[in-house]
One Martini backbone bead per residue (centre of mass of N, CA, C, O) as a GRO file, in nm:
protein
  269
    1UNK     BB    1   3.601  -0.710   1.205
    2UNK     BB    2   3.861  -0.542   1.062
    3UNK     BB    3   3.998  -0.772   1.009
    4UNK     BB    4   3.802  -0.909   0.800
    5UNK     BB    5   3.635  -0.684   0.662
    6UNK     BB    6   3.348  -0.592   0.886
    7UNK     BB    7   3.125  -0.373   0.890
    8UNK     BB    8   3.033  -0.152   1.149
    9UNK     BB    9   2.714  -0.004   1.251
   10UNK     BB   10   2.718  -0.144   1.551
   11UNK     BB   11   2.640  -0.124   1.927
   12UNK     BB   12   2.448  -0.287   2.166
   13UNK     BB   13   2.423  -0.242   2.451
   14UNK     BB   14   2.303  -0.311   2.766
   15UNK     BB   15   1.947  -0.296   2.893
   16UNK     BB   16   1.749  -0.370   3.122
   17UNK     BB   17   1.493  -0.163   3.046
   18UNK     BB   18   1.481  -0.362   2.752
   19UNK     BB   19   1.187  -0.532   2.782
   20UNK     BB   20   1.024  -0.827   2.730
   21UNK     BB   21   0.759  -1.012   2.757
   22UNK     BB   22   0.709  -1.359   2.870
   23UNK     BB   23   0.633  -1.692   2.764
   24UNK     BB   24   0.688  -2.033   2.740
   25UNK     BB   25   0.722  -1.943   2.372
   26UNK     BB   26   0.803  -1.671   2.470
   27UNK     BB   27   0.711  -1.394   2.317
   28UNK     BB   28   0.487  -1.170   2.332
   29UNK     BB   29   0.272  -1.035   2.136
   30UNK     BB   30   0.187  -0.736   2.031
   31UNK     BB   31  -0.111  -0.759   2.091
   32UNK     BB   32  -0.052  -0.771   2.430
   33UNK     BB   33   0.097  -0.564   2.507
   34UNK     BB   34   0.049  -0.247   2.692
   35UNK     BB   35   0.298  -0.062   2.523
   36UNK     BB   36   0.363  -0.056   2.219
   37UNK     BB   37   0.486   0.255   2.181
   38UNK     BB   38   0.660   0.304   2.379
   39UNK     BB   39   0.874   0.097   2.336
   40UNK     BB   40   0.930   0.156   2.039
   41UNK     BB   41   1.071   0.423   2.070
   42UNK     BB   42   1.284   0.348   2.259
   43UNK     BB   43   1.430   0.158   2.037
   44UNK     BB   44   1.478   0.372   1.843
   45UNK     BB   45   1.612   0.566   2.077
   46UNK     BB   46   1.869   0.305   2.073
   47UNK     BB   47   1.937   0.327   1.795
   48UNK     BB   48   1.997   0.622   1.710
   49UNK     BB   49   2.280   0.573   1.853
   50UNK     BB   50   2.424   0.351   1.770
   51UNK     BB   51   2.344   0.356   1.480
   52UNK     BB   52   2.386   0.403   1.136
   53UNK     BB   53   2.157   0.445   0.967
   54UNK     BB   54   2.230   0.546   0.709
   55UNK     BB   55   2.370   0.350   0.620
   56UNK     BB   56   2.237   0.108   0.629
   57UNK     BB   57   2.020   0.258   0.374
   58UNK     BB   58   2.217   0.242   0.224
   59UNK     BB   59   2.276  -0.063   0.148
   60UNK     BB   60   1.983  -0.111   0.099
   61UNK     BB   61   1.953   0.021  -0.143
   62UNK     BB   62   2.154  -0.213  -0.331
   63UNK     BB   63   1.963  -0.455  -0.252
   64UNK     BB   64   1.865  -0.783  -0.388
   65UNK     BB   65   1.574  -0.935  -0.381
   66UNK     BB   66   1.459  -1.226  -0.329
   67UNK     BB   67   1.277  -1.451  -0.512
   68UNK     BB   68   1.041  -1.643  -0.294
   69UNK     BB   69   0.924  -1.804  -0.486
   70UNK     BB   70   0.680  -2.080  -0.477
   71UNK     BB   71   0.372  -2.047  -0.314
   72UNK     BB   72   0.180  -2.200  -0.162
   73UNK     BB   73  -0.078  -2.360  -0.194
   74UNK     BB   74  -0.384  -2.419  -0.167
   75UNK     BB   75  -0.654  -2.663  -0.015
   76UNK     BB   76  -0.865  -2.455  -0.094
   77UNK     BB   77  -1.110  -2.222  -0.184
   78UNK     BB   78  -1.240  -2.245   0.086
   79UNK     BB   79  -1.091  -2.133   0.418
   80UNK     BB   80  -1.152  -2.201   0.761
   81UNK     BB   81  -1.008  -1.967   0.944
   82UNK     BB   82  -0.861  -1.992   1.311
   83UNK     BB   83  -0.904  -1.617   1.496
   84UNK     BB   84  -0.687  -1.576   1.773
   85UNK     BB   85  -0.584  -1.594   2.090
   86UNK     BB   86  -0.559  -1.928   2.022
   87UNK     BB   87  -0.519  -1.880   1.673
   88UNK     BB   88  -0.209  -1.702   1.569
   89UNK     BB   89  -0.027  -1.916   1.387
   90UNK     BB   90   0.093  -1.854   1.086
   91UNK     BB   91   0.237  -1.831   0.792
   92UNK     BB   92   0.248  -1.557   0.554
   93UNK     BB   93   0.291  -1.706   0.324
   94UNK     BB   94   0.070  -1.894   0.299
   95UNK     BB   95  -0.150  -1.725   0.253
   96UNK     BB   96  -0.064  -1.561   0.016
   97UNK     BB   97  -0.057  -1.787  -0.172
   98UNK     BB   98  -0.392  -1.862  -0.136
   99UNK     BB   99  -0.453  -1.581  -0.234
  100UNK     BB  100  -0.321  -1.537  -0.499
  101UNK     BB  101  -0.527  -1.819  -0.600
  102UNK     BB  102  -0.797  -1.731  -0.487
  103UNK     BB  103  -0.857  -1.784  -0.203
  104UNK     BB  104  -1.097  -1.792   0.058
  105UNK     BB  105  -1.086  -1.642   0.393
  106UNK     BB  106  -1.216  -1.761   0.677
  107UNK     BB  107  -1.292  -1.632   0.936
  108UNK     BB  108  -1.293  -1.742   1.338
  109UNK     BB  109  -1.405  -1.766   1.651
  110UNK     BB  110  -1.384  -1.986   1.892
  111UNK     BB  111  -1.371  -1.828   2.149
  112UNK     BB  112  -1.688  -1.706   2.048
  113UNK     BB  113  -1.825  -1.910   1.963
  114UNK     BB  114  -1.760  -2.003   1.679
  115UNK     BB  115  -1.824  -2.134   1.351
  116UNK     BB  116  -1.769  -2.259   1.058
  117UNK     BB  117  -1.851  -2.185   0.746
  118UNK     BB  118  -2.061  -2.412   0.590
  119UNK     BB  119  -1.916  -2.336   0.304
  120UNK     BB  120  -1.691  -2.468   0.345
  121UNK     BB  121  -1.413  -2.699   0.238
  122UNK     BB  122  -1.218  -2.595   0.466
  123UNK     BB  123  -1.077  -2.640   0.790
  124UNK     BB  124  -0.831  -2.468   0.988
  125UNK     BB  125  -0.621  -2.521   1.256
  126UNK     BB  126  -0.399  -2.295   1.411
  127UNK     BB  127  -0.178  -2.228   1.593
  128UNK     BB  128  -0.067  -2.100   1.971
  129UNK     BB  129  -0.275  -2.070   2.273
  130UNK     BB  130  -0.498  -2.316   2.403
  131UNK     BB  131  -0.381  -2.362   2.674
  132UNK     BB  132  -0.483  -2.073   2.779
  133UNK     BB  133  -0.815  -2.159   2.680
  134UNK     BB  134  -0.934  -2.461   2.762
  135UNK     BB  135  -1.201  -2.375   2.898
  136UNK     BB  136  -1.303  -2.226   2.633
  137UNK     BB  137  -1.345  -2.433   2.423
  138UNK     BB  138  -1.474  -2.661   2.566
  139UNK     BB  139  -1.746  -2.443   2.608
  140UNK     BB  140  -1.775  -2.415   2.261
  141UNK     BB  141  -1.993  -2.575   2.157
  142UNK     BB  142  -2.036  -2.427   1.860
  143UNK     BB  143  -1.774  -2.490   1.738
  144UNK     BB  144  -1.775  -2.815   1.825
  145UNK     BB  145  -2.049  -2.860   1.636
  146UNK     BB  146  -1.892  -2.722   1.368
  147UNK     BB  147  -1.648  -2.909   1.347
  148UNK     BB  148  -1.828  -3.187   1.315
  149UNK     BB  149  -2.010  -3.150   1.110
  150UNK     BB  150  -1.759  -3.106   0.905
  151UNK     BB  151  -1.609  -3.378   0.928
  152UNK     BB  152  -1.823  -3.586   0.818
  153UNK     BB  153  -1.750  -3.468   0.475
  154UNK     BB  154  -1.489  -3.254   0.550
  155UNK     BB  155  -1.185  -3.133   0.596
  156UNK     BB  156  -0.948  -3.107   0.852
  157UNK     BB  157  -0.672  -2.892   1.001
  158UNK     BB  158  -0.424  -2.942   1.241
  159UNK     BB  159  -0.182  -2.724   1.406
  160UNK     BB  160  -0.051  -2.801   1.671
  161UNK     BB  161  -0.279  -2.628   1.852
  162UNK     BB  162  -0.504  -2.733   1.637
  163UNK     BB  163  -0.433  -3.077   1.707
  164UNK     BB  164  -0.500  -3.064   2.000
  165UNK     BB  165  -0.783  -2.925   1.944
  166UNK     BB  166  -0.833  -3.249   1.763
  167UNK     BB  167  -0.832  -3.366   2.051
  168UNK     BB  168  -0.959  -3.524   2.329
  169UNK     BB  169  -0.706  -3.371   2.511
  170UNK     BB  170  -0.626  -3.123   2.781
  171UNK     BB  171  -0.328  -3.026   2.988
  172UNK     BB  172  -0.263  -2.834   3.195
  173UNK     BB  173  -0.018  -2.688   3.435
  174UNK     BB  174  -0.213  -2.771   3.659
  175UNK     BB  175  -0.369  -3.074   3.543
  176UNK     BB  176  -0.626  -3.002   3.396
  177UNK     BB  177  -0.882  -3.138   3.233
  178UNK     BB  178  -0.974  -3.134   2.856
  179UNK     BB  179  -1.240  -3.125   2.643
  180UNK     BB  180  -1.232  -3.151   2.288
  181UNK     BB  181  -1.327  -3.250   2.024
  182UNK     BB  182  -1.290  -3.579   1.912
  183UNK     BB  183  -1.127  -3.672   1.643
  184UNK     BB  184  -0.905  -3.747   1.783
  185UNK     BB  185  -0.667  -3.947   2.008
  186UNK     BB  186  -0.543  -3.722   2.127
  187UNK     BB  187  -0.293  -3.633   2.402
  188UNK     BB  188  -0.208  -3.341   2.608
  189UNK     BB  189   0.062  -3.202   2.788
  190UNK     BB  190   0.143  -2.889   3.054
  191UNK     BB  191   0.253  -3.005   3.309
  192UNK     BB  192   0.515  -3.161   3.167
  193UNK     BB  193   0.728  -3.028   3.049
  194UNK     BB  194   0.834  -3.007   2.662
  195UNK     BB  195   1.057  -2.949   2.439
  196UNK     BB  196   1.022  -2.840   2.056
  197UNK     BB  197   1.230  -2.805   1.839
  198UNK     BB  198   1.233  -2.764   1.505
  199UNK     BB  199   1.299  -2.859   1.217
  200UNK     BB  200   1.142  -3.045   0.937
  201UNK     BB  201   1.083  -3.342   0.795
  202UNK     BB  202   0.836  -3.505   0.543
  203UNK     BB  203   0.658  -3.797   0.452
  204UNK     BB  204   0.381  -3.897   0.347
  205UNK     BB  205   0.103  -4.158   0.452
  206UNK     BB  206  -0.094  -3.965   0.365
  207UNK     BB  207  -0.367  -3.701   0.321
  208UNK     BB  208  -0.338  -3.343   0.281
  209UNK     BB  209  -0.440  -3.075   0.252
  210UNK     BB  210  -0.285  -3.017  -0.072
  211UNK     BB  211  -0.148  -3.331  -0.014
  212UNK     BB  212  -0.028  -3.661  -0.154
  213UNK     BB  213   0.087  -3.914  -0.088
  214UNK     BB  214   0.467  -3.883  -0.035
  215UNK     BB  215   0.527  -3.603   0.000
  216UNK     BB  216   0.698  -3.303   0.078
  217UNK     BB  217   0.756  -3.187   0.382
  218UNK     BB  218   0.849  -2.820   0.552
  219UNK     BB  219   0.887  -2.758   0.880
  220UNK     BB  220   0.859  -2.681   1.261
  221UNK     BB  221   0.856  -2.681   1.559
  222UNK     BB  222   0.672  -2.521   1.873
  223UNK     BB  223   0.681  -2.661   2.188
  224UNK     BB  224   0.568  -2.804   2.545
  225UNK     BB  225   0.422  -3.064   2.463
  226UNK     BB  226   0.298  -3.420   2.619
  227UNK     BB  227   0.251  -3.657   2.481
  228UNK     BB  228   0.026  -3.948   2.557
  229UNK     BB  229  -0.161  -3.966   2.331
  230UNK     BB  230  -0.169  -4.171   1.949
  231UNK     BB  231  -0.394  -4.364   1.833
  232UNK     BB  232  -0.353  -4.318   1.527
  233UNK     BB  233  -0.289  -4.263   1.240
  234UNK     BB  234  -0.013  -4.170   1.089
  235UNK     BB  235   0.064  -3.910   0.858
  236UNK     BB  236   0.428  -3.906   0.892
  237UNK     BB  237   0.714  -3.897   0.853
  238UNK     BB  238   0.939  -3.762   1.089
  239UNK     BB  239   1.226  -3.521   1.076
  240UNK     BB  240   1.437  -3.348   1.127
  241UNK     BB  241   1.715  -3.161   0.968
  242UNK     BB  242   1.917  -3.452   1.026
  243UNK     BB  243   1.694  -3.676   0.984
  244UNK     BB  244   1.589  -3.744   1.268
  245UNK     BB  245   1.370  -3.879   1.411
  246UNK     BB  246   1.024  -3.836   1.524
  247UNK     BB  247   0.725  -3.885   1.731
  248UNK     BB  248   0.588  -3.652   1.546
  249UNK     BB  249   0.346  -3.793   1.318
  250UNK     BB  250   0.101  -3.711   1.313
  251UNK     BB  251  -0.290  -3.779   1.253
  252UNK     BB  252  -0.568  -3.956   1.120
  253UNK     BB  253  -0.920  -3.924   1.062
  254UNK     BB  254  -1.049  -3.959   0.808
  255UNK     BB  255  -1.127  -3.580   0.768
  256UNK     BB  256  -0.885  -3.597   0.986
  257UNK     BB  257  -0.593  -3.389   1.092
  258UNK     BB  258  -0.227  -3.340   1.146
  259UNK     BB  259   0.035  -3.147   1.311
  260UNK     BB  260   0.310  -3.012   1.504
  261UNK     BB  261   0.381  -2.890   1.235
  262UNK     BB  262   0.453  -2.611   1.061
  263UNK     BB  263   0.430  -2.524   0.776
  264UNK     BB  264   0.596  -2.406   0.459
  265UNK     BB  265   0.674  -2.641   0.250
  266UNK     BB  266   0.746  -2.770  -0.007
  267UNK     BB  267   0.980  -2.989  -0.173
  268UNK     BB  268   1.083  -2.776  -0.405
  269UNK     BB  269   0.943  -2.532  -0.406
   0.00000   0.00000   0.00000
């Protein structure tokens, strides 16, 4: 580092006893932890000990801020986003730019078998982990006949496990098969493991909310299921970082669409 000119402002020696839990998608979200303020004290002095704190702060005292540039708009005035343990990934920049615009973000429990507000513009439903909860999502009569109340004449829109659970099965890494909502004709499955990783490039060619076909989104797709069948009109070209095509094109249906990959931003915005 001292030879190519790179101040070192520290440097962390290897310590088994400070990890974090994971499972499949990656480390447990904070709100999981067990005990997360002790963990956090615990990284605090292993990082005081190591790190030059000081510089570190005159440093950033001087660096300027990036402009963030342009926030996504809404796709909706009123837009009923699901937020729980199953339904737990936004970018909150995305959400930020919603708010920014003046949409009204109505959240609801699907686990709690709550239903989308029926004065809802429009139902989105964020990535998470579905798949550990899918016994429970399917038993959600009341969320899933106000998912289906609700696309019968306004758009539904889900991301990863949003899609996943907009379509008519998901199969957990047991083998049991759970019926979805059945507005896609999507099915996945988490028996057979299959990573999908990595940033996306989309052209749409259908309408998503908030973007008119042609539009050009990217976006990110982090997940292990194994789609088995995706039987709807495709919603978009999908391509890798490298431009490479990819099979997750997915799909929409009437009022319902979906995609594997989370939003990031329009190109260009």
């Amino acid at each position: 580092m001292e030879r190519v000119g790179l101040r070192v402002l520290g440097a962390l020696p290897r310590r088994g006893d400070l990890t974090l839990p994971e499972r499949h998608l990656g480390l447990i979200q904070a709100v999981e932890h067990p005990d997360l303020d002790a963990a956090i004290a615990a990284y605090a002095a292993f990082l005081r000990a190591h790190v030059d704190l000081r510089a570190l702060r005159e440093l950033a005292a001087g660096a300027v801020v990036p402009d963030p540039g342009n926030l996504p708009g809404p796709p909706a005035q009123r837009i009923a986003l699901a937020q729980d343990a199953a339904f737990s990934f936004t970018y909150p920049h995305v959400l930020e730019g919603w708010r920014r615009a003046g949409a009204e973000i109505m959240p609801f429990s699907p686990l709690a078998d709550e239903a989308p507000d029926p004065s809802a513009d429009l139902v989105w439903l964020p990535g998470g982990y579905p798949e550990l909860h899918a016994g429970r999502i399917a038993a959600a009569s009341g969320f899933l006949d106000g998912l289906r109340k609700h696309a019968e004449t306004r758009p539904v829109h889900g991301e990863c496990g949003g899609y996943m659970v907009l379509g008519d099965g998901l199969i957990d890494k047991e083998g049991a098969r759970h019926a979805m909502a059945g507005l896609l004709g999507l099915v996945t499955s988490y028996e057979k493991r299959k990573l999908h990783l990595g940033y996306r490039q989309a052209r749409l060619g259908a309408p998503m909310p908030g973007f008119a076909p042609e539009a050009r989104l990217r976006g990110h797709e982090f997940h292990y299921s194994t789609i088995l069948a995706q039987p709807d009109a495709p919603l978009a070209q999908v391509a890798d970082a490298d431009g490479t095509p990819v099979p997750e094109t997915g799909s929409h249906r009437g009022h319902v669409s979906g995609t594997f990959f989370h939003l990031i931003a329009e190109e260009g915005a």
